[in-house]
Backbone as CSV, one residue per row, in Angstrom:
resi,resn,N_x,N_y,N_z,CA_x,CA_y,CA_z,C_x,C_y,C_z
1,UNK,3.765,-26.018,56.274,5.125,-26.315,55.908,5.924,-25.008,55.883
2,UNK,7.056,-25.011,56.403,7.988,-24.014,56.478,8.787,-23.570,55.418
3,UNK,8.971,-22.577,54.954,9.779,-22.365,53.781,11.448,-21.914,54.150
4,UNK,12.438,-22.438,53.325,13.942,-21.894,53.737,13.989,-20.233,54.461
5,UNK,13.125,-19.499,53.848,13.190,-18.031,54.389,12.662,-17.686,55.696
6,UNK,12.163,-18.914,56.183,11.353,-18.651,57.604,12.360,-18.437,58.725
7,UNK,13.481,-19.626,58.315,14.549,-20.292,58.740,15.339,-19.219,59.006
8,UNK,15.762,-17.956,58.515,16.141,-16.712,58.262,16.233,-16.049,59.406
9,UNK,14.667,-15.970,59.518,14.055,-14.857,60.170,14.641,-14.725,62.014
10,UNK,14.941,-15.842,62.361,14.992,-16.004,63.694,16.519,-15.716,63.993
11,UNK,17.629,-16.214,62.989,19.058,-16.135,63.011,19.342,-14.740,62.516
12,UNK,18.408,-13.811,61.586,18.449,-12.457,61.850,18.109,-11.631,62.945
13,UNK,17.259,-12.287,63.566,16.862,-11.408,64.719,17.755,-11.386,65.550
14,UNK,18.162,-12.491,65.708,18.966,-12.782,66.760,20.563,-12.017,66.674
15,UNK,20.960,-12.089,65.790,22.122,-11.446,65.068,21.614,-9.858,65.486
16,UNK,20.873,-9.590,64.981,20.228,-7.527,65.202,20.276,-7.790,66.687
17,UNK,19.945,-8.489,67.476,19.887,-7.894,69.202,21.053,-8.188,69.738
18,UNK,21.886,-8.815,68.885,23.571,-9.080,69.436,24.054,-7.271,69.069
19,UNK,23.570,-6.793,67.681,24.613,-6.036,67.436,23.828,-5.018,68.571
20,UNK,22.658,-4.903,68.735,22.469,-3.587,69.571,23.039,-3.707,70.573
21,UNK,22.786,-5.128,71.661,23.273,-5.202,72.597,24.856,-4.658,73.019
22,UNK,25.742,-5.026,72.206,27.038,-4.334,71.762,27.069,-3.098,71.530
23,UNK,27.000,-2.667,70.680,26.741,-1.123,71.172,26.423,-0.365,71.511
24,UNK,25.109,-0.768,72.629,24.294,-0.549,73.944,25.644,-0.457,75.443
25,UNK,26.005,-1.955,74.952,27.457,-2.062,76.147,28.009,-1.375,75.867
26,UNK,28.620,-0.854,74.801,30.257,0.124,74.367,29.916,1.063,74.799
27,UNK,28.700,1.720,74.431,27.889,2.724,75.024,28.040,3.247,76.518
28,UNK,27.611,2.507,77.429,27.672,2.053,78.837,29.077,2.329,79.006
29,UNK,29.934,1.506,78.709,31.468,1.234,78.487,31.870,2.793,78.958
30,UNK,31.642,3.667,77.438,32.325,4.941,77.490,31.753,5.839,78.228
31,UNK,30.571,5.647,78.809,29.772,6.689,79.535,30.208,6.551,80.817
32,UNK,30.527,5.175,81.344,30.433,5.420,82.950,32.078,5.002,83.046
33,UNK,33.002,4.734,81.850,34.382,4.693,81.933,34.885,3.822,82.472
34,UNK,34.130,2.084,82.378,34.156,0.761,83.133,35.549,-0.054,81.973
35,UNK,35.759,0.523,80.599,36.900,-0.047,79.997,38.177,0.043,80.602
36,UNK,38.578,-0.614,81.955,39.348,-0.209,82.604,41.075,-0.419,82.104
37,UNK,40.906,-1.400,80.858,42.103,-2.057,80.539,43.202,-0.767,79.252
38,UNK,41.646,-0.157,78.864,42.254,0.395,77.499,42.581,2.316,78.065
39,UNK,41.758,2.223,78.738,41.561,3.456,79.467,42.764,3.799,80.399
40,UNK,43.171,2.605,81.391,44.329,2.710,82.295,45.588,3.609,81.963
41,UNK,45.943,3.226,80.740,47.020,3.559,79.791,46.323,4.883,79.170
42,UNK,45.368,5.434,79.064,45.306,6.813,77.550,45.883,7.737,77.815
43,UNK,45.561,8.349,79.598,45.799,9.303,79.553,47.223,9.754,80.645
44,UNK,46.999,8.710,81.844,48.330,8.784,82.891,47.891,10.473,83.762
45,UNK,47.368,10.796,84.176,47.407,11.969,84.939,47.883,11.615,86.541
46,UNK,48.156,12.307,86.749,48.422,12.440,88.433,47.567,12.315,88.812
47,UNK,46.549,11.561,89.665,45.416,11.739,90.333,45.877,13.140,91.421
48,UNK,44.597,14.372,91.490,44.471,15.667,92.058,45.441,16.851,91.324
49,UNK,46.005,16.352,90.454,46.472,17.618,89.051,45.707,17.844,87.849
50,UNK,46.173,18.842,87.243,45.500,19.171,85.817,46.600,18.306,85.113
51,UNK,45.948,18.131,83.771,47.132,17.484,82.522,47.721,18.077,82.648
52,UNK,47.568,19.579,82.590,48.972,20.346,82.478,50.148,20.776,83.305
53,UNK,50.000,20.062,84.584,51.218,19.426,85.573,51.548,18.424,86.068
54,UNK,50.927,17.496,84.557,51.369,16.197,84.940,52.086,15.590,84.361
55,UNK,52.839,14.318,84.540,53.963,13.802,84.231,53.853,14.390,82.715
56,UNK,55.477,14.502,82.282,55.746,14.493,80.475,54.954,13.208,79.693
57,UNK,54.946,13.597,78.367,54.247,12.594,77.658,53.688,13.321,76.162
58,UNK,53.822,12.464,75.255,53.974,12.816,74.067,52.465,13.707,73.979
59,UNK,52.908,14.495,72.602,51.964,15.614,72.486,51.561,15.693,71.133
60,UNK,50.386,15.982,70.820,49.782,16.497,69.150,49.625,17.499,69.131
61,UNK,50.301,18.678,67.836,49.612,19.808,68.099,48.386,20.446,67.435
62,UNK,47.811,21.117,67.624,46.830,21.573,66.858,46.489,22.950,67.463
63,UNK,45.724,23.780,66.234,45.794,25.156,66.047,44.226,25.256,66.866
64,UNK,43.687,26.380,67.691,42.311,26.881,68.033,42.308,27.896,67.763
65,UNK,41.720,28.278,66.952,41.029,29.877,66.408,39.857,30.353,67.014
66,UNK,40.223,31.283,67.460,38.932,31.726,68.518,39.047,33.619,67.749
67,UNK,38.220,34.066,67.269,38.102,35.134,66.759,39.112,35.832,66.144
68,UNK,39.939,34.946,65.130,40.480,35.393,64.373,42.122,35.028,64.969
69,UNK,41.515,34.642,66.173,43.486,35.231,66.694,43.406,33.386,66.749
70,UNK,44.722,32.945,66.638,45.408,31.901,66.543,45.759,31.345,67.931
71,UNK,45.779,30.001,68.355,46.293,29.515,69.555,47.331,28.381,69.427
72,UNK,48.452,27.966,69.473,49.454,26.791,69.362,48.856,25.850,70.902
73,UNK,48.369,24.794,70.491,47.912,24.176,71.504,48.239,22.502,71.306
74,UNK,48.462,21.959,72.079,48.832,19.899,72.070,47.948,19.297,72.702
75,UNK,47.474,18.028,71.958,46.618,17.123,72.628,47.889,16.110,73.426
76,UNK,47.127,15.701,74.405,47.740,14.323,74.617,48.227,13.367,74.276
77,UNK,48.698,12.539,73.700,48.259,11.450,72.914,47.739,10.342,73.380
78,UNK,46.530,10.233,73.612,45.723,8.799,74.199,44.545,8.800,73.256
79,UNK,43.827,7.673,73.434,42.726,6.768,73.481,41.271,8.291,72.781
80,UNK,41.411,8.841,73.673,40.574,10.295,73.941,40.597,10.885,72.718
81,UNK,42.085,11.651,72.433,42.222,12.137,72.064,42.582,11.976,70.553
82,UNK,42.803,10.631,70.375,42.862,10.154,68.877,40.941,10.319,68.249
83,UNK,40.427,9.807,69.279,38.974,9.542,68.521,38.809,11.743,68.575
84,UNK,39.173,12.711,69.015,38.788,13.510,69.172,39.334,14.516,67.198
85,UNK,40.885,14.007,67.480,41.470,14.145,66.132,40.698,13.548,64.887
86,UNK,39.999,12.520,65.033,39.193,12.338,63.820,37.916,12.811,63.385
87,UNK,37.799,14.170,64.567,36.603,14.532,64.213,37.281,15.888,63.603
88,UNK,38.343,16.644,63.388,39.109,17.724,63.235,39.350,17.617,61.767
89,UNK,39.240,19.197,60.982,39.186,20.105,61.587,37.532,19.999,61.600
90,UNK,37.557,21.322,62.995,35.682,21.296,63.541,35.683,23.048,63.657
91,UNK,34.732,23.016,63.441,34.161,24.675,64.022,33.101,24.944,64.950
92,UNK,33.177,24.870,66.319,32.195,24.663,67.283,31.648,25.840,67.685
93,UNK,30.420,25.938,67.810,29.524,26.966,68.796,29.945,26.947,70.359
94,UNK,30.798,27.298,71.022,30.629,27.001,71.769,29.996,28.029,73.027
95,UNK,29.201,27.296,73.895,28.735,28.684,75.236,29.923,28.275,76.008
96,UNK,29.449,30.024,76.704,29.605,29.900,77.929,29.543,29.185,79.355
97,UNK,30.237,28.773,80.045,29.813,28.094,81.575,30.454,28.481,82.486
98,UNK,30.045,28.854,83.474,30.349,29.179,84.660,31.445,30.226,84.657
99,UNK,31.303,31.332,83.638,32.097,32.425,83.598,33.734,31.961,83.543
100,UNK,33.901,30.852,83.480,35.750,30.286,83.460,36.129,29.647,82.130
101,UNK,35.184,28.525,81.345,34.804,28.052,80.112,33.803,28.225,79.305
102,UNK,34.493,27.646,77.762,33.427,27.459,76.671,32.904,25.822,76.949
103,UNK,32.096,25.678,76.209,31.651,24.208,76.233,30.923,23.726,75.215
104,UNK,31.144,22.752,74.354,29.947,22.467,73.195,29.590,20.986,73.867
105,UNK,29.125,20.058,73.206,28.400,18.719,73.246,28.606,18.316,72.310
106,UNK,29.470,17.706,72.346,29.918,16.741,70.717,28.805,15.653,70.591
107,UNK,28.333,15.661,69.202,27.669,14.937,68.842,27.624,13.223,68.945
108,UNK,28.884,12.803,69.274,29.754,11.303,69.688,30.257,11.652,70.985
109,UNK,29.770,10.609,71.849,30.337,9.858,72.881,32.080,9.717,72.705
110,UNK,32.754,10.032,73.468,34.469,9.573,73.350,34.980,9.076,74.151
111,UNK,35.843,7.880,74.429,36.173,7.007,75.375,36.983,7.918,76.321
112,UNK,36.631,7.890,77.541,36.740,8.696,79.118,38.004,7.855,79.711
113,UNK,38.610,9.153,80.382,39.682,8.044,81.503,39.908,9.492,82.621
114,UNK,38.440,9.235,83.297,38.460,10.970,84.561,39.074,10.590,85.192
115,UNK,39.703,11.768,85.471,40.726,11.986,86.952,40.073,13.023,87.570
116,UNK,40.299,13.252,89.086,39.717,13.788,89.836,41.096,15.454,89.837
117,UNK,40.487,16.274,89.175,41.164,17.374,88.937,40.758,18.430,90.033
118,UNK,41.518,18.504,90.851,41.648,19.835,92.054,41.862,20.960,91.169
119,UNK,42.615,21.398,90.361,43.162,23.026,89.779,42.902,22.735,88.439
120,UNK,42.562,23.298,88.140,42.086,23.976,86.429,43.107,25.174,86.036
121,UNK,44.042,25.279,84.680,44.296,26.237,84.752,43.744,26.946,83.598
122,UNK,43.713,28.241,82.657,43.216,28.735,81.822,44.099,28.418,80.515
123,UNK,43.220,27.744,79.413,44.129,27.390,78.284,43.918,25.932,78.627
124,UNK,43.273,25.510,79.539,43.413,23.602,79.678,41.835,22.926,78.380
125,UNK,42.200,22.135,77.740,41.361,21.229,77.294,40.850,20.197,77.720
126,UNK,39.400,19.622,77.946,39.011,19.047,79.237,37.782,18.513,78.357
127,UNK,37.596,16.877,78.432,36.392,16.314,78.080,36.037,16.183,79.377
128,UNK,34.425,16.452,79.877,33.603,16.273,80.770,32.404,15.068,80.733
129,UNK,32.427,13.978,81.526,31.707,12.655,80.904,31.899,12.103,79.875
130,UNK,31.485,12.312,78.588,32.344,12.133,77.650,32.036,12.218,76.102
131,UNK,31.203,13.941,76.184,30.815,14.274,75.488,30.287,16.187,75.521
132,UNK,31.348,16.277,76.285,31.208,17.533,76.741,32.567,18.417,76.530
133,UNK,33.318,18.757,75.608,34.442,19.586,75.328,33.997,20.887,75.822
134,UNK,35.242,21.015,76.923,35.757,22.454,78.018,37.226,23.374,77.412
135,UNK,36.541,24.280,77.145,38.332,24.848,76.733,38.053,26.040,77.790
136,UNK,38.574,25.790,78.914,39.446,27.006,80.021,39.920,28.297,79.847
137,UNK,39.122,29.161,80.352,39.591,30.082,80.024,39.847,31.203,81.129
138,UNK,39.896,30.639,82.780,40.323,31.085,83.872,40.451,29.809,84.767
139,UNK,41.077,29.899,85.702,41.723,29.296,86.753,40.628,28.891,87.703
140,UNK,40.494,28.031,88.134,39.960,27.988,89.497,40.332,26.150,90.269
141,UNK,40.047,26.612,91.484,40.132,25.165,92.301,38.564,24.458,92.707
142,UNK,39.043,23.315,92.844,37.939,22.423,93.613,38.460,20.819,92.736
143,UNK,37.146,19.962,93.567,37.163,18.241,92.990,36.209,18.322,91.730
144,UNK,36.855,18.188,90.696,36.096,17.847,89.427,36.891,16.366,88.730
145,UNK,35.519,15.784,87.967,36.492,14.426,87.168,36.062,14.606,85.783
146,UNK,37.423,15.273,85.160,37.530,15.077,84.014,38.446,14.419,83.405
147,UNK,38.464,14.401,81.753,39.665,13.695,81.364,40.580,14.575,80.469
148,UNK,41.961,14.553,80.829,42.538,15.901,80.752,42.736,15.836,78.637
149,UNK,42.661,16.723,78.100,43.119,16.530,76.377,44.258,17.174,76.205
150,UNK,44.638,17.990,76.835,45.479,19.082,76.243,45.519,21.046,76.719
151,UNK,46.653,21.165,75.939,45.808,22.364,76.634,46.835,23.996,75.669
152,UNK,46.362,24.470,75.648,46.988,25.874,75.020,47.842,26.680,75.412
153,UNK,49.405,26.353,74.707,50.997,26.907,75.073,51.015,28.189,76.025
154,UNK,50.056,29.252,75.069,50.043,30.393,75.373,48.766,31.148,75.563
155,UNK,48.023,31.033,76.959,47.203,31.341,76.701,46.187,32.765,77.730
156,UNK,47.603,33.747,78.035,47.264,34.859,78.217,46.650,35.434,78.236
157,UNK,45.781,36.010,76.736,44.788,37.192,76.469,43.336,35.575,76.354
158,UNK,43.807,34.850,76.528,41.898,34.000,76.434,40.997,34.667,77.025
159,UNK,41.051,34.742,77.823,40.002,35.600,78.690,39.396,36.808,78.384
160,UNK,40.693,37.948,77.897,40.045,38.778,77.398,39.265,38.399,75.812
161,UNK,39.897,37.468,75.085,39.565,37.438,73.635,37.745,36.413,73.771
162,UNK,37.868,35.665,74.598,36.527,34.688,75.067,35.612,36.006,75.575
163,UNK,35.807,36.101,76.838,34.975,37.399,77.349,33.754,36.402,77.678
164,UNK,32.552,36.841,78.349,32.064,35.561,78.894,30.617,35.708,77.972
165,UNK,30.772,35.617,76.533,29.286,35.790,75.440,30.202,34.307,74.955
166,UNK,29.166,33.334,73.978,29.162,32.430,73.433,30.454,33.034,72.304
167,UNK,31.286,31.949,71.665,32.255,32.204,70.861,32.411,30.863,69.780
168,UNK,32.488,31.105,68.904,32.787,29.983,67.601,34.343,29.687,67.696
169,UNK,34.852,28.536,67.811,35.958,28.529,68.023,36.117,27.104,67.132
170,UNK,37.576,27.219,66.260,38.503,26.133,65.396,39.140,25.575,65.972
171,UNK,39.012,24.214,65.890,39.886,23.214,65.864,40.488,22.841,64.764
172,UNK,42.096,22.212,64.610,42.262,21.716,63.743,43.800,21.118,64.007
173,UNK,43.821,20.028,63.678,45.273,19.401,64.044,46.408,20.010,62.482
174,UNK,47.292,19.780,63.148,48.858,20.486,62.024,49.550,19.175,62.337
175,UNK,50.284,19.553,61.276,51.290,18.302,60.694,52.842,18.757,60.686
């Protein structure tokens, strides 16, 4: 004979492989950037520009501290970049890559909307797949797909102040 709690067991299980399954998909979702409806709208880039010559569009600002010296820098405002603001303020390790950027690996996945970026300029903010934060710190060309965040007003001496050794660098949004 079956007891009421047996009865349980099967409508829990079943319930637990719904929720993984779901956030197995969302998962999927933000990794390969198939949310085509919510995504369409975040970011608007020019397909073959950087964010930062592409159409106008509202801006967040926030401060990057990179060894003391201060940076006035704006996010986008999309999809991206809201889930990026709720992880702020952050203090990242970030390395070196390819002698042009820093780069950390955020611990969270963040919803993607790549564009196929020909020019990079120095001072650009750049999620890569979508868990890979790029802050620019020289110029270069080619086909890359990222999704553009933002990027830093003034950003002149980066290069010299980055220099190409690993650097701890602040985030933090202003009001």
């Amino acid at each position: 004979m079956r007891q009421i709690g047996d009865r349980k067991r099967p409508i829990t299980a079943c319930f637990l492989c719904f929720l993984i399954l779901s956030q197995f998909s969302l998962f999927i979702s933000c990794r390969s950037g198939l949310d085509s409806e919510s995504q369409q709208s975040s970011c608007g880039t020019a397909a073959g520009t950087s964010g930062k010559t592409g159409e106008d569009r509202e801006v967040v600002p926030v401060l990057i501290t990179v060894q003391d010296r201060n940076y006035q820098a704006v996010l986008y405002q999309n999809e991206t970049t809201s889930a990026l603001l709720e992880l702020m303020p952050m203090i990242l390790p970030m390395q070196d890559q390819y002698g042009a950027c820093k780069s950390y690996v955020l611990p969270y996945w963040l919803p993607v909307n790549p564009q196929k970026i020909q020019e990079v300029h120095p001072g650009e903010l750049m999620l890569y797949e979508g868990d890979r934060l790029m802050l620019f710190y020289e110029g270069f060309s080619g086909t890359y797909q990222y999704t553009p965040l933002g990027y830093i007003e003034t950003p002149s001496d980066l290069a010299e102040i980055f220099g190409d050794t690993d650097a701890l660098v602040t985030f933090a949004p202003q009001s």
